[in-house]
C-alpha positions in Angstrom: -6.9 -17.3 17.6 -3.2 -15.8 18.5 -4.0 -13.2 20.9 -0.5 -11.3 21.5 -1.4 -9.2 24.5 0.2 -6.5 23.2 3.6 -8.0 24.1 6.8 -7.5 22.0 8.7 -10.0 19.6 12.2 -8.6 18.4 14.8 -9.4 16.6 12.8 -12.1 14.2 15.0 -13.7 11.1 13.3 -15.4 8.2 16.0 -17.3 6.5 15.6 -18.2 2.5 13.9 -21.7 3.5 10.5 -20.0 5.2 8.0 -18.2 3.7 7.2 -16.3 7.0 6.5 -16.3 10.4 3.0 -18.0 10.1 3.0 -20.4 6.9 0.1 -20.5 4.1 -3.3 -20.8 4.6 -3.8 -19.1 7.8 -7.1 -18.8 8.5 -7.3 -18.1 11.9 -7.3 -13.8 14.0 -3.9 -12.5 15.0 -4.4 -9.8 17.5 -2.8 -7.7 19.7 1.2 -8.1 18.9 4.2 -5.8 18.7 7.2 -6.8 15.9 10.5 -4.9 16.5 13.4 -5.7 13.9 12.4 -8.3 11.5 13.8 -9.4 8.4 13.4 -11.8 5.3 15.3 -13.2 2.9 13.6 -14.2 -0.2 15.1 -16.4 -3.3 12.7 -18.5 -4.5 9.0 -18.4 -5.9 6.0 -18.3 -4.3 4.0 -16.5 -1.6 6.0 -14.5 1.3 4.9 -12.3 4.5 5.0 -12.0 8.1 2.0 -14.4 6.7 2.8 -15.8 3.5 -0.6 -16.8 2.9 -4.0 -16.3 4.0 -7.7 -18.2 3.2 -11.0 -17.0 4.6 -11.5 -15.8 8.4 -7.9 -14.9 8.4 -8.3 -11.2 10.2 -4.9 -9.4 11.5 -6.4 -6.5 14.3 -4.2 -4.0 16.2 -0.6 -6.0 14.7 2.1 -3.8 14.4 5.9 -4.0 13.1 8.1 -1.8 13.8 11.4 -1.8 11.1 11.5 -4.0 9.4 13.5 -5.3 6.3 13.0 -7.5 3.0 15.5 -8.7 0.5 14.4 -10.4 -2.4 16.8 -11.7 -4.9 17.6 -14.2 -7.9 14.2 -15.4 -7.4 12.4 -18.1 -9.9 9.2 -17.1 -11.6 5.7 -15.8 -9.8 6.9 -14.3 -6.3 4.1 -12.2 -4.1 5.3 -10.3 -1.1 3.5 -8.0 1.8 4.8 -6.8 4.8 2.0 -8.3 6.5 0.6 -11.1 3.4 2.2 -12.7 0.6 -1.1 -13.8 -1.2 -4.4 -12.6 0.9 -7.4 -14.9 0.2 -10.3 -13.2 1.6 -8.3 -12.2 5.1 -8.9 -8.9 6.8 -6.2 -6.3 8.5 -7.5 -3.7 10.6 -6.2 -1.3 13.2 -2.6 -2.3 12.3 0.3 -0.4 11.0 4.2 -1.1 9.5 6.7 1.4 10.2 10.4 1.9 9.0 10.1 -1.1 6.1 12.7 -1.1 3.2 12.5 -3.7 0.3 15.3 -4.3 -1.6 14.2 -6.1 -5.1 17.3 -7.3 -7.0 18.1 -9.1 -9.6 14.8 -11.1 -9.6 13.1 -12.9 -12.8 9.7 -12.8 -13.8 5.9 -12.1 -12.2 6.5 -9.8 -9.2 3.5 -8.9 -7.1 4.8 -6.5 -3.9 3.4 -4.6 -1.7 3.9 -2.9 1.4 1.2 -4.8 3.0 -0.2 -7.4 1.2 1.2 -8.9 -2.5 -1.5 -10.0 -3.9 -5.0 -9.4 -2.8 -7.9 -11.8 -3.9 -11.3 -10.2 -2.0 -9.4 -9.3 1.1 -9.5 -6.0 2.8 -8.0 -3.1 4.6 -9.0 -1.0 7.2 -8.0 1.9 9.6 -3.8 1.1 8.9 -1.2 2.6 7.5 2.9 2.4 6.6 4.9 5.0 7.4 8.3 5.6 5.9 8.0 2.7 2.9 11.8 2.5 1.3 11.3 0.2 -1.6 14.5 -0.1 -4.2 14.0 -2.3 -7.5 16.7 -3.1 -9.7 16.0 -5.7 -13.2 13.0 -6.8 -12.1 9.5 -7.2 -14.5 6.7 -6.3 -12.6 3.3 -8.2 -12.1 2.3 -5.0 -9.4 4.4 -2.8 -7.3 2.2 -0.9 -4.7 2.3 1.4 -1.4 -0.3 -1.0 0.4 -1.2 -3.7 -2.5 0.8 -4.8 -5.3 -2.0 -6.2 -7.2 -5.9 -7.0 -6.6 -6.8 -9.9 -8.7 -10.0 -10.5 -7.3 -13.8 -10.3 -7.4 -15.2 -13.0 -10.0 -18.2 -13.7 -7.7 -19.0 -10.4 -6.7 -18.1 -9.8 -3.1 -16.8 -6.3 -2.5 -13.3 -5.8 -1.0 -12.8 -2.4 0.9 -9.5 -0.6 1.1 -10.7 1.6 3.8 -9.4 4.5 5.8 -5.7 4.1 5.5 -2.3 6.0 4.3 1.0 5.4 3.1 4.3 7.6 3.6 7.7 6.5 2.1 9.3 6.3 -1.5 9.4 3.2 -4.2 12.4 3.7 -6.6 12.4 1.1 -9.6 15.3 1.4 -11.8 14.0 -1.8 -14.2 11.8 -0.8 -17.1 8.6 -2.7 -14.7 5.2 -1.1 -14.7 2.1 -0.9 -12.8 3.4 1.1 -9.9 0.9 3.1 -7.6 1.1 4.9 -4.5 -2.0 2.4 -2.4 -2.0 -0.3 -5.4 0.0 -1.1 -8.4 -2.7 -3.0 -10.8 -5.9 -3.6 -10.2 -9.1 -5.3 -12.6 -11.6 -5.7 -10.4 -15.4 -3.9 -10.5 -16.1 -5.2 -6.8 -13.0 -3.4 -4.9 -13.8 0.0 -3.3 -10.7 2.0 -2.5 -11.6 5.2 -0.1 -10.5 8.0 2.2 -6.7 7.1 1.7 -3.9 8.8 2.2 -0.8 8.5 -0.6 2.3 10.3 0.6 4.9 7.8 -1.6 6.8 9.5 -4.2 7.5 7.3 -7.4 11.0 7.5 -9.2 10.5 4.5 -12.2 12.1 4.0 -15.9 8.7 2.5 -16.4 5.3 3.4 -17.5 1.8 3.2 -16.1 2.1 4.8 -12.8 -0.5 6.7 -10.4 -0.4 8.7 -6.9 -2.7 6.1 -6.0 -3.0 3.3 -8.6 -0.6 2.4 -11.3 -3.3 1.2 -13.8 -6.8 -0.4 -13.4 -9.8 -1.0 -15.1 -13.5 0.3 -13.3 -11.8 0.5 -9.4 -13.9 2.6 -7.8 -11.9 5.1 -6.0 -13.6 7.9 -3.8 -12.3 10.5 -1.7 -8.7 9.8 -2.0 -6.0 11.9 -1.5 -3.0 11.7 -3.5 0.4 13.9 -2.5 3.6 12.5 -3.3 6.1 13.2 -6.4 5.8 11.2 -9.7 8.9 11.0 -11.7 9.4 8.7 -14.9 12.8 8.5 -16.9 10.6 6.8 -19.9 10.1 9.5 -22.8 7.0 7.8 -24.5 5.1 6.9 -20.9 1.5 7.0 -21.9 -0.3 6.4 -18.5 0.9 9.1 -16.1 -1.1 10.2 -13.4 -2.4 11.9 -10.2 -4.6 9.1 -9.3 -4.5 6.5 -11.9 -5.2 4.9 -14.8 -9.3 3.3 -15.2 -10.1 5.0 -11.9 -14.0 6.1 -11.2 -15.0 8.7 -8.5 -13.9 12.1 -7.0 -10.0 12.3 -6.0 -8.1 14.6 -5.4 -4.4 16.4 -5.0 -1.7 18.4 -3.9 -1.2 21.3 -5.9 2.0 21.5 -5.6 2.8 17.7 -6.3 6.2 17.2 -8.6 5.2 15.6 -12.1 8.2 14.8 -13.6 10.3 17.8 -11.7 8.0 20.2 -12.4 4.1 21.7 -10.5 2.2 21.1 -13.3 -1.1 22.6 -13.7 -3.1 20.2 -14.7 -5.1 17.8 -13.3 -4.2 14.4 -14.3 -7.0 12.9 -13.1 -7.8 14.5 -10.5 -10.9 16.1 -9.3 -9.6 19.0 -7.8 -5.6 20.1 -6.6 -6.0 21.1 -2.6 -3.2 24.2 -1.6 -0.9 23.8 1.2 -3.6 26.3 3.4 -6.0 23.8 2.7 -4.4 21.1 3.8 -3.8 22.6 6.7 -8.0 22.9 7.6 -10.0 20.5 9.4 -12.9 21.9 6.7 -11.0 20.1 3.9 -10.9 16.3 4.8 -13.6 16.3 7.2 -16.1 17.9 4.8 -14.5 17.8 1.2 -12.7 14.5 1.4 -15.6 13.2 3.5 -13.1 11.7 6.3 -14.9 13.0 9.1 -14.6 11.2 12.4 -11.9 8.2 11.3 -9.3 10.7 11.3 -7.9 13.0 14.2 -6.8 16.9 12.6 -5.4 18.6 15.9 -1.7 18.6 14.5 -2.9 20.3 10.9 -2.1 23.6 11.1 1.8 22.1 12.5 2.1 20.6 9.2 1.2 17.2 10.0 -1.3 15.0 8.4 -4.4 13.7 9.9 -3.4 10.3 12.1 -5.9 7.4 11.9 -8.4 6.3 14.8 -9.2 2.6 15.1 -12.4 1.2 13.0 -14.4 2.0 16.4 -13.4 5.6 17.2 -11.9 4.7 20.4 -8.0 5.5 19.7 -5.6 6.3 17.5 -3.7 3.7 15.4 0.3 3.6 16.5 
């Protein structure tokens, strides 16, 4: 156990030779720390992070990085990057958050897994976190999953859920490559075990790619519930076939802004969504503590301002900063 005591580390360099901070197969709980300024430099394959890798009983709690920046470039085949885990293996974050993160992906090769908190997920889970102001840029790059949260979820063969739980993402991923499987929470997903619910997507999505999604890019079964999805979706691809709200292969209720851009325009239909909220109803407590279901894991004293609901820790007992 690395118990931080809520002090501060600034200023942290990962040069092109390290995979991250803490190396693969961590395993054990990392707890209580503050990151202020840290950057990566990525050029080879493999699995990269503040952790680049996790195995089981790996739990980050109440870990949070402030700015931080990631540079990926002429990188060989099969790369996974999060801003917390390169490749999560049954590991747990909760209580956390990123803030002020911009990914620059250039130039890369093949198999790209990214996302703003964990790469690739394999029967890991998420809880009471979010990422505020997400900048990711991608230019010639192919796409394994590009994702708000999680690039891609790759697990469940023996049946153990893994919960994407009370959580929300605010920024913008621009890819200018033809890659696809791009979602506001996760880019690509196959797996009947993962429960994705009472998130937050604020990320709007510029691509020249196809299979995109407010909340997942494209999925098959994922079991998505009382989601919210707000940001803009824009494609320059003139035969994109998987367009949506929420996403592609997406079960349960979900909803959206009504005013959400969909290709430059408010379009009135619902794309997958369940039903398309008005700004005065995103602006009442009635909506996401009753409709959405959120009830008591999100505070609502700033709605009527404007401001979206902030998260309280998994117990109740404070708000997430």
């Amino acid at each position: 156990k690395i118990d931080g005591q809520n002090h501060l580390i600034s200023n942290i360099i990962i040069s092109e030779d390290m995979n991250g901070l803490f190396l693969g197969n961590f395993a054990g709980e990392l707890k209580d720390l503050n990151i202020k300024n840290y950057t990566q430099t990525i050029k080879k394959g493999g699995d990269y992070g503040f952790i680049a890798s996790t195995q089981k009983g790996a739990k980050i709690k109440n870990v949070h990085i402030d700015t931080s920046k990631i540079n990926l470039q002429n990188t060989e085949i099969g790369v996974q990057v999060g801003g917390f885990i390169g490749r999560n293996i049954f590991g747990k974050i909760e209580d956390s958050s990123i803030k002020n993160m911009t990914m620059n992906l250039n130039n890369a090769t093949k198999q790209l897994t990214i996302g703003g908190m964990i790469g690739r997920n394999q029967q890991g889970g998420i809880e009471s976190s979010f990422i505020q102001n997400l900048n990711v840029e991608a230019k010639e790059i192919e796409i394994n999953g590009l994702g708000g949260i999680i690039g891609e979820d790759s697990s469940g063969s023996n049946g153990e859920e893994s919960n994407i739980l009370n959580c929300y993402v605010e920024g913008r991923i621009r890819n200018e490559s033809n890659g696809n499987y791009i979602g506001g929470i996760i880019g690509y997903a196959y797996n009947p075990y993962l429960i994705v619910e009472n998130c937050i997507s604020k990320v709007d999505i510029y691509t020249n790619g196809d299979r995109i999604g407010g909340i997942l890019g494209v999925g098959g079964n994922l079991k998505a519930e009382s989601n919210l999805a707000l940001g803009n979706l824009y494609t320059n691809k003139a035969t994109a076939t998987t367009f949506y709200r929420i996403g592609y292969g997406v079960t349960g209720k979900n909803y959206a802004y009504e005013k959400q851009l969909i290709n430059g325009y408010q379009a009135e239909e619902l794309l997958g969504a369940d039903q398309l909220f008005t700004l005065e109803e995103l602006k009442q407590r009635d909506t996401y503590f009753n409709q959405l279901k959120f009830e008591n894991a999100y505070n609502y004293d700033s709605l009527e301002k404007g401001i979206l609901p902030k998260l309280y820790t998994k117990d109740r007992s404070t708000l997430v900063t």
